[in-house]
N, C-alpha and C positions, 0 to 999 in steps of 0.2 A: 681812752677811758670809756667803758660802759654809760650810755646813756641815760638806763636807768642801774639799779640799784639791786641784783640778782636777791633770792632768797639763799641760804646758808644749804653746807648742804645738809647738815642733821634735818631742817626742815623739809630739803626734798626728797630726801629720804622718803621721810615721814610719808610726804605724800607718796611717791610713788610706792611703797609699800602698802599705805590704803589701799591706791586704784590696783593695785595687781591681787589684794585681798588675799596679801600676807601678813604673816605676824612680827611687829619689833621684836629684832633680838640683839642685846647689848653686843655679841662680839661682830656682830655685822654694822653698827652706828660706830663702836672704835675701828674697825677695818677703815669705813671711808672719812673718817676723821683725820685718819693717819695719813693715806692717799690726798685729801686736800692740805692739810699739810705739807708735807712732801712737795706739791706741786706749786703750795707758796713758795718756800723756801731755795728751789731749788735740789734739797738734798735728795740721793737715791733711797730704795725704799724695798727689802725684804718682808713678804708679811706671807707667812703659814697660814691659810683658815681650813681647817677640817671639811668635810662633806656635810654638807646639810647647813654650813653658813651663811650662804646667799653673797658669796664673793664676788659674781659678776654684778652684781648691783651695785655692790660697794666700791667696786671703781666705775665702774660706767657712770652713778648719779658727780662725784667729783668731775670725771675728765667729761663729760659733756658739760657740764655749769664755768668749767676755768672755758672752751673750745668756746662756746657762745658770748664768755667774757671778753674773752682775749683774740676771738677772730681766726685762732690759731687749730689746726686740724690736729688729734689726739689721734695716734696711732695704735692700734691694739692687736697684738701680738701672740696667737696661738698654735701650737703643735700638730694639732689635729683638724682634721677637716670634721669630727662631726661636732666640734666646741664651735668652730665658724658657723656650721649650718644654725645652732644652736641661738649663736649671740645676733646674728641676721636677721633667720627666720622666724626666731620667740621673744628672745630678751630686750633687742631694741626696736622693735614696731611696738610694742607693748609700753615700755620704756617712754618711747616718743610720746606716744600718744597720754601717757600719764603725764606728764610733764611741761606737754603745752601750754598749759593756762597758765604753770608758774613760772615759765620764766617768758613768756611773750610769743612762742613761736613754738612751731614744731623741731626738734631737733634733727637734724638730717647726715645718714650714714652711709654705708656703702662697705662693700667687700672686694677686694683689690690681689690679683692672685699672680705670677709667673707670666711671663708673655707666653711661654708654651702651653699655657690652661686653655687657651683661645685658638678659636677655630681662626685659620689663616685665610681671608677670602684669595686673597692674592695667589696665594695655594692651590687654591681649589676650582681659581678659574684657568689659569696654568697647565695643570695636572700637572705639575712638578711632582715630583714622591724621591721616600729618603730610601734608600737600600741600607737594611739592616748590615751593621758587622759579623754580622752572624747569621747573615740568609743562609749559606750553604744547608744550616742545621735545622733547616724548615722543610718537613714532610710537604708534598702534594695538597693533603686535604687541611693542612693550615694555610698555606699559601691561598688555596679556595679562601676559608675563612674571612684572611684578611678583606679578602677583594669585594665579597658581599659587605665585611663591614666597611669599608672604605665606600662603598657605592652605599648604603645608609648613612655615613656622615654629608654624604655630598647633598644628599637629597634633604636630610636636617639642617645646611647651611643656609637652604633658603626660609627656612620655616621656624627660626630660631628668636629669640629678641636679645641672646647674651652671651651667644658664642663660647659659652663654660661647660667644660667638658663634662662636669659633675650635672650637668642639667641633662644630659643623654640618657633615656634610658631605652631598650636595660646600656648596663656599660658596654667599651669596646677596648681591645687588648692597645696595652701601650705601643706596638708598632702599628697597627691602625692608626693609630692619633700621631704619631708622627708623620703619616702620608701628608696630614692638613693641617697642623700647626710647625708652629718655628722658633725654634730660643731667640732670647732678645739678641743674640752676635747673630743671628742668622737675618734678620727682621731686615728688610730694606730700609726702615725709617719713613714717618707720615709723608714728608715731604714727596718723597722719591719712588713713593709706590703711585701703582696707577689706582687703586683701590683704599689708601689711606683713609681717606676720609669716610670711610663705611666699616675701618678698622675694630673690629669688636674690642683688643687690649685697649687702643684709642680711646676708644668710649668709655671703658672700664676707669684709664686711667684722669682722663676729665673729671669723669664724676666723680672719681675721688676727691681731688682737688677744689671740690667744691661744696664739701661735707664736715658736719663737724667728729664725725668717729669713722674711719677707716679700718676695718678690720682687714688682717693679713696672716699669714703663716713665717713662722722662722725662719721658714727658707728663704723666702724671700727678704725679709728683713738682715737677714745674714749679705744676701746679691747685693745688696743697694749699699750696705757696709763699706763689702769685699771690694767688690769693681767699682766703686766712689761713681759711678752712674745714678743720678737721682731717678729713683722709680717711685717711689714714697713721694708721695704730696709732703710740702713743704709744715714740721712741725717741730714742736717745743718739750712734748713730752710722749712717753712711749710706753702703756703697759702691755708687760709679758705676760700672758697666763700661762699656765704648764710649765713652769720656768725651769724646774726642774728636767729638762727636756732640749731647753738651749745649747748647751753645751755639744751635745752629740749630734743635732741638727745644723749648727756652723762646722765643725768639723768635717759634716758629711758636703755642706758646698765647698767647702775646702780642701776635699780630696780630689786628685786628679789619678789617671790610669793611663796605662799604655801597654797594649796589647799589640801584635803582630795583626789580627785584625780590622783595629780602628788604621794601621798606616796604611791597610791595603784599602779601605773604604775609603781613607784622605786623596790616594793615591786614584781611584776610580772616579772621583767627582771631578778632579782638576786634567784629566784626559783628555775630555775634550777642548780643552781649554789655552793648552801652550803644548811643545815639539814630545815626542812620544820618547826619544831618548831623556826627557829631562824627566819624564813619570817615569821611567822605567827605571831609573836611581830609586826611586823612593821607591819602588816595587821589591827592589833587590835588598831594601834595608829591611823593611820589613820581613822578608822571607828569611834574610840573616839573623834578624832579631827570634824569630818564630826557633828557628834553630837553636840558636845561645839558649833559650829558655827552655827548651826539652832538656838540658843534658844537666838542667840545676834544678834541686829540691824545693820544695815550699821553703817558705818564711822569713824572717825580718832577714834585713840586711846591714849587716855591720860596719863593713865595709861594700865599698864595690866586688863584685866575683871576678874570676880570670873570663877576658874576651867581653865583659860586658860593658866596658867603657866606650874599645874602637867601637861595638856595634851602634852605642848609643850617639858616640862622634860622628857616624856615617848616618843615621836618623836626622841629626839636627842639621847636620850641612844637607843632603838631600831635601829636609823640609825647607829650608832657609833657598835653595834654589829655583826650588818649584814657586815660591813664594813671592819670588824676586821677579820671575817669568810673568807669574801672571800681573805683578804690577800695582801700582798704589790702588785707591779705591776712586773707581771713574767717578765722572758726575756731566751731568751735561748731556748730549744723545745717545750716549749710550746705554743712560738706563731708562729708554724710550722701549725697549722691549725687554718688556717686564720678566718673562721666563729664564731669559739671559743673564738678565741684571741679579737673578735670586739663584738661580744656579753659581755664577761666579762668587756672590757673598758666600753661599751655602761653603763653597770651595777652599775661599779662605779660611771660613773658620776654623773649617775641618783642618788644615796644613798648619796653621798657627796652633793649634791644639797639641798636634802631635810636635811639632817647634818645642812648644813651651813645656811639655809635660819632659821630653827629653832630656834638656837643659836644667828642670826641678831636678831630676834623678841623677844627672852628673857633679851639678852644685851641691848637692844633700849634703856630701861627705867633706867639704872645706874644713868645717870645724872637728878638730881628731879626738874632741869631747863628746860623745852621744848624748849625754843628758845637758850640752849647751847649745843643739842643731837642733832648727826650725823645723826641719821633714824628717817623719818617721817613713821609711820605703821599705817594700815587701812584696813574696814573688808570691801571688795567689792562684792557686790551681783549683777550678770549679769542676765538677762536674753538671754538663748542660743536655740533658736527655740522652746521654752515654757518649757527649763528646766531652774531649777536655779544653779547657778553654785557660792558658796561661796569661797572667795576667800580673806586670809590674804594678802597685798602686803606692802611693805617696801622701799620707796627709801631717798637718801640723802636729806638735808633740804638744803643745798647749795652742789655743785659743782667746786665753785672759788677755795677753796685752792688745790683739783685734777690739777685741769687746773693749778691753779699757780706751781706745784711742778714737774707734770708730763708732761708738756706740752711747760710753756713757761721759765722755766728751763732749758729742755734741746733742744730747738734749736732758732732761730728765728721766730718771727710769724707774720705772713701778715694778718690782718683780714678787710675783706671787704663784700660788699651787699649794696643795693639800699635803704636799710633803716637800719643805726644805730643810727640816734640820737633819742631820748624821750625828748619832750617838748625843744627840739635845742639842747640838750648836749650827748654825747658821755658818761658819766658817768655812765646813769641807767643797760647799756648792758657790760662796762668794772668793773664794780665792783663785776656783776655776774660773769663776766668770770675770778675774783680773781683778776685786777689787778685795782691798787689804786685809785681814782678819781683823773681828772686832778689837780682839783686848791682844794682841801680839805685836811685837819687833819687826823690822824688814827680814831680818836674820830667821823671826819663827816662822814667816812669811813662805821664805825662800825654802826651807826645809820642809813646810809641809809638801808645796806645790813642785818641788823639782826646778821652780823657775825662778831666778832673781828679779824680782820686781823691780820697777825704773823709778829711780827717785822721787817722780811728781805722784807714784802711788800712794802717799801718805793724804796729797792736799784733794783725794774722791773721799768725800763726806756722805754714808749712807746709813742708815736705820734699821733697826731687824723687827719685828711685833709676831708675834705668836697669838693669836686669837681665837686659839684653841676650837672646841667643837660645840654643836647644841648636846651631842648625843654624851651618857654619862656610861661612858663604855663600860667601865667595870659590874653594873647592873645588868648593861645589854649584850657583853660579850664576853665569851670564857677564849682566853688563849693555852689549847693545848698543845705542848710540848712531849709527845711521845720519847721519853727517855729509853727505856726497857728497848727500842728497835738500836741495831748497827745502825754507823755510821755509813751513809751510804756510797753503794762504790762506780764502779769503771764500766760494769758490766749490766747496766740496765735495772729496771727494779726487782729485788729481791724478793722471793713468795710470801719470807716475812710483811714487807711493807704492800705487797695485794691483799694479804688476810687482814692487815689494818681497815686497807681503805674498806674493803666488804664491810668488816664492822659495825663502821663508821659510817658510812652511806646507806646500810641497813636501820640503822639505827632512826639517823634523817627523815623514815621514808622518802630517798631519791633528795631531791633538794641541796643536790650539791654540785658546786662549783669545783672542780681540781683544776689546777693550777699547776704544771707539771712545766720542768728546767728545761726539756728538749722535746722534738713532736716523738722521737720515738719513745719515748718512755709516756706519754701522754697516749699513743696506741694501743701502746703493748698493754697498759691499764684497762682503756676502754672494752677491748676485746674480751677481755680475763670476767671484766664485770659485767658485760651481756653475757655470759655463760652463767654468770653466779648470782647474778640479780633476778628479781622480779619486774623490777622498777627500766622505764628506758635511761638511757645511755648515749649522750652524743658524743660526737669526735671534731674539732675544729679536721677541718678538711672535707668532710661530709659534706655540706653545702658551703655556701656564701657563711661568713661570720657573722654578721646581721643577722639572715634569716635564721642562722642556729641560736643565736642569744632571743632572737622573737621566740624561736616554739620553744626553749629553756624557759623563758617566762610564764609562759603563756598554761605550761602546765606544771603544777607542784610534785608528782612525783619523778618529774624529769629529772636527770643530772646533766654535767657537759662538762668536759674534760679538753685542755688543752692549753698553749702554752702562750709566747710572749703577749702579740696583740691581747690575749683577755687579761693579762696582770694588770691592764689600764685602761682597756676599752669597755668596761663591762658594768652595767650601773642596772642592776634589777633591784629595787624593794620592794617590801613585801618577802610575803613565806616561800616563794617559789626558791627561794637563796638564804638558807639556812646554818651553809655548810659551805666553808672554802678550806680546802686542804689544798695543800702545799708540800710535794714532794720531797725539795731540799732548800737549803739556803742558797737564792739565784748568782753563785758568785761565776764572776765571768769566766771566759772560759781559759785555762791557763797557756793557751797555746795564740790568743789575741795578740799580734803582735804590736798594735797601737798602746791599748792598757802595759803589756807588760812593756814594753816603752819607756811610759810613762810611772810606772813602779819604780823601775830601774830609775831613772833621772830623781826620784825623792831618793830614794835610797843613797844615792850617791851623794847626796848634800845632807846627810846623815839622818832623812827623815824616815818613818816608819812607811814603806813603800803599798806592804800590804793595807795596813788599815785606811791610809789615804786614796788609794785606787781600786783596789778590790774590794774589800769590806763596804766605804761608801758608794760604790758603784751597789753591790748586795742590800744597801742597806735603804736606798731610795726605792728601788724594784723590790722589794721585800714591803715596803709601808702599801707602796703604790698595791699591790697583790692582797695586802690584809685588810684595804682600803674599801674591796668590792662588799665586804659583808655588809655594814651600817651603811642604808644606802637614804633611811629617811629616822625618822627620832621613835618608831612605834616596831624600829626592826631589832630583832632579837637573833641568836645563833652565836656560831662555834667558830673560830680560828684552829687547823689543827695540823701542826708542822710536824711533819714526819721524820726529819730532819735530826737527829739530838742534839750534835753542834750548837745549836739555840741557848743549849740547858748547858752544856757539859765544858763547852771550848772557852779561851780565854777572853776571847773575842765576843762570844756570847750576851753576855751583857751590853756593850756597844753598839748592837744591832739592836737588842729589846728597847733603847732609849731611844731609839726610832718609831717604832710601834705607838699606837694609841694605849692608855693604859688598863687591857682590859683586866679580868680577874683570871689569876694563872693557876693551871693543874698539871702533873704529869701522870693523874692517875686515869687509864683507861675506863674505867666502870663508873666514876663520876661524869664524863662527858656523854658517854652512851646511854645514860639514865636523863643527863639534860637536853639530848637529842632527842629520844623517844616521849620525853613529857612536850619538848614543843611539837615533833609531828602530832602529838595528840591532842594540842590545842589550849597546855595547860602551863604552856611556859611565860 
């Protein structure tokens, strides 16, 4: 029991909106009405707020008032690394400090990231380093590269206070940072290291433990799920921000791969380690595997192929040998020398890795149902600076019953972002994330998601709220729908749809955002419009994406063209962002063999495959991309999809009830007349 007597939170709201010398606004006081709620009652908790709501306040003032009440550390949960930097470095030192006098104390938080974020001293004093799967395809003067970066992290390890790799700057390439950090299967463990106790994750993860708001990333939040290894300080409830974003994030720690590559890296760590004929099994599996996989095409896997079962039974017995050789995990003098003791862990993992990925890909195929099998598997051929790189990959076909078991099982769960409904309903995105549809049967359940729900799905109790926007779109925004252009095709954008965008970006003076389905058609734009423009022209790829969305700000007759990262990354208000076009409608790409998967598994339980996987996949990244215009309540401008499908298709309308509701045209000379009145200052 609280000793004294907290204020409510509408009151601290209150206050901390004072001291931040913001203004109440009603759907930000029901936002965290609902969140304290919620976190009474136990029940889970859906909530939409638009841009410009003040959503981070409205759960943060709830989950720090119950953390203070109840003792208990409130977990917070985001997609992105620049919402962490965000809710860290602005929202809650500010937060804190507004909030002390009312509830008695400073509230105290922390940000809690991967054990691989973290510089490894043990690492570093060592010079253990990892050898890429992929050294052979490292030129000369990148191999330089690495070496000088790897000799600047070493000389940053002693001159650091946080060992986060995000504090480096400038950055340094992801195989750099693997010379000096280690995943958590890799990690010796505090005890065991000779350096533990000067541990930077160590530290990290203390001070969490000793806070009342934890901020973290999904990935993570997915790990601590997935391998039931507690990395998460001990808590009771959990909001997600970008929730919309969950899904494809556990997914992605829940994919594993297996390349001819990683067995040979598995295969070079554990060398020196036990007799050379029992590595040289695993050498020859690999080089078998490496073979099997040249003589077969890209894509999903239906069944097993011919020859790829022996190869994959000669992987798992050679890893399970090598495995065996090197022997349980020592304890005692022999991890007195440290270099050793991390190399032989290093060794394991690697072997266990390629172990268990083998055996994922030989079990896949048990069930002779595809829409009733756990692993979707698929043969991915890359192209890596003009080598080819084959690659078996395997991830789940759903995720919902993870989430329902590991997740909202064992605590409360807040899930919020600026776009969760599909076609108006909160349904499409809570049935992926395991939990029931609002007003349906287990039967309509089963049908949408491709996946039979487990009978205790009924007894997850959760809530939906829509708390809509400050901004009153259809004053501030025109959604045009270019009808009059084709439907767009195969072959990149058509001259038709570059004489648009001229128009239209003419019209702007510059001040536009395009938002383009692939980077070449995002090029092949930019190029066309420095020949035809007056105005500059950026290109994601040009610099850093940061520093191009800075000078895209920074001057209003700039434009900036380019694709996925900006459909969510990208928050300019003001005039500098007047103009977001949109190529086509972002539906996935039909050759995906995880989504068409999972098409297939609705469809087969006689649900509508496309609207439930494609369309809602289109129709989140579509809100997410129309989302960059209003980015403050004084911002005005244009939506303008190039796309007709919007207007013309059946489907059409079920995307638009995703959309904010702006005011809709499809007439060209109305929009270029409301473009050229705001360049002039009179919109």
């Amino acid at each position: 029991m609280p000793k004294t007597e907290l204020p409510t939170v509408p009151a601290l709201l209150k206050v901390a909106v004072n001291a931040l010398g913001g203004k109440e606004r009603s759907n930000q006081l029901t936002m965290a009405s609902a969140v304290a709620h919620s976190i009474d009652t136990g029940e889970h908790l859906a909530v939409q707020a638009g841009t410009g709501t003040g959503k981070s306040l409205a759960y943060l003032v709830p989950s720090i008032r119950h953390a203070v009440e109840s003792g208990r550390t409130v977990v917070v949960s985001t997609a992105t690394i620049a919402l962490q930097r965000q809710l860290v470095d602005r929202d809650l030192p500010r937060l804190a400090d507004a909030l002390t006098g009312a509830i008695g104390r400073r509230p105290k938080f922390a940000i809690l990231k991967g054990r691989n974020n973290y510089l490894c001293m043990n690492k570093i004093h060592t010079g253990a380093s990892e050898e890429s799967p992929d050294a052979e395809l490292f030129d000369a003067f990148a191999i330089s590269r690495l070496g000088r970066e790897v000799v600047r992290l070493t000389k940053w390890s002693s001159e650091t206070e946080t060992g986060d790799r995000d504090d480096v700057v400038p950055g340094v390439s992801d195989q750099a940072w693997r010379q000096v950090s280690v995943t958590a299967r890799e990690c010796l463990g505090k005890s065991r290291c000779p350096v533990g106790e000067d541990c930077f994750a160590e530290r990290a993860r203390t001070e969490a433990a000793q806070v009342d708001v934890v901020v973290t990333n999904h990935a993570l939040l997915a790990i601590d799920a997935i391998t039931g290894i507690q990395i998460l300080p001990e808590h009771d409830v959990v909001v997600i921000d970008e929730a919309h974003e969950l899904v494809d994030r556990v997914t992605g720690v829940a994919t594993s791969e297996l390349s001819a590559a990683t067995i040979t890296a598995a295969a070079r760590r554990c060398s020196k380690l036990i007799e050379e004929e029992i590595v040289d099994s695993l050498d020859g599996a690999a080089e078998n595997w490496g073979a099997v996989l040249d003589d077969l095409p890209a894509g999903r896997w239906a069944t097993l192929p011919d020859d790829v079962a022996p190869a994959l039974a000669s992987i798992r017995d050679s890893a399970w040998s090598v495995r065996t050789a090197i022997g349980p995990t020592q304890r005692g003098p022999a991890t007195l020398d440290p270099e050793a003791a991390a190399a032989r862990n290093a060794a394991l993992v690697a072997v266990d890795e390629v172990h268990d990925s083998a055996v994922r890909v030989l079990t896949a195929f048990d069930e002779p149902d595809p829409a009733k099998r756990k692993d979707v598997v698929w043969h991915a051929v890359d192209d890596i600076r003009g080598s080819v790189k084959r690659t078996v990959r395997m991830a789940p076909l759903s995720v919902g019953g993870l989430l329902r078991s590991r997740l909202f099982a064992e605590a409360t769960v807040v899930l919020t972002s600026a776009t969760l409904t599909v076609g108006g309903s909160f349904d499409g995105l809570a049935i992926n994330w395991g939990l029931p549809a609002e007003n349906s049967s287990r039967s309509d359940t089963a049908m949408a998601t491709g996946v039979e729900p487990p009978s205790d799905t009924a007894s997850i109790r959760w809530n939906s709220l829509d708390v809509g926007s400050p901004f009153d779109h259809a004053k501030a925004g025109i959604l045009y729908v270019a009808k009059h252009l084709p439907a767009p095709g195969r072959d990149g954008l058509s001259p038709l749809y570059l004489d648009e965008i001229e128009k239209l970006v003419s019209a702007a003076g510059g001040r536009t955002l395009g938002l383009f389905s692939s980077m070449r058609a995002a090029k092949a734009a930019a190029e066309e419009m420095r020949e035809r423009l007056d105005t500059p022209v950026l290109c994601q790829g040009d610099d850093a994406t940061g520093a191009l969305v800075d000078k895209f700000a920074a001057d209003e007759a700039t434009s900036l063209f380019g694709t996925l990262s900006l459909w969510q990354g990208v928050d300019v208000p003001g005039p500098s962002l007047s103009l977001v076009i949109l190529d086509r409608i972002p539906f996935p790409r039909p050759d995906d063999p995880l989504l068409v998967a999972r098409q297939q598994a609705v469809q087969s339980r006689g649900g509508n495959g496309f609207l439930s996987v494609a369309a809602n996949h289109a129709a989140l990244l579509l809100a997410q991309g129309v989302g960059r215009l209003l980015r403050s309540v004084d911002d005005r401008g244009v939506v303008a999809m190039l796309d007709p499908r919007l207007a013309t298709a059946r489907y059409g309308g079920y995307l638009r009830a995703s959309l904010p509701p702006f005011w809709e045209t499809s007439d060209p000379e109305v929009v270029r007349k409301a473009l050229t009145r705001l360049a002039g200052g009179s919109g």
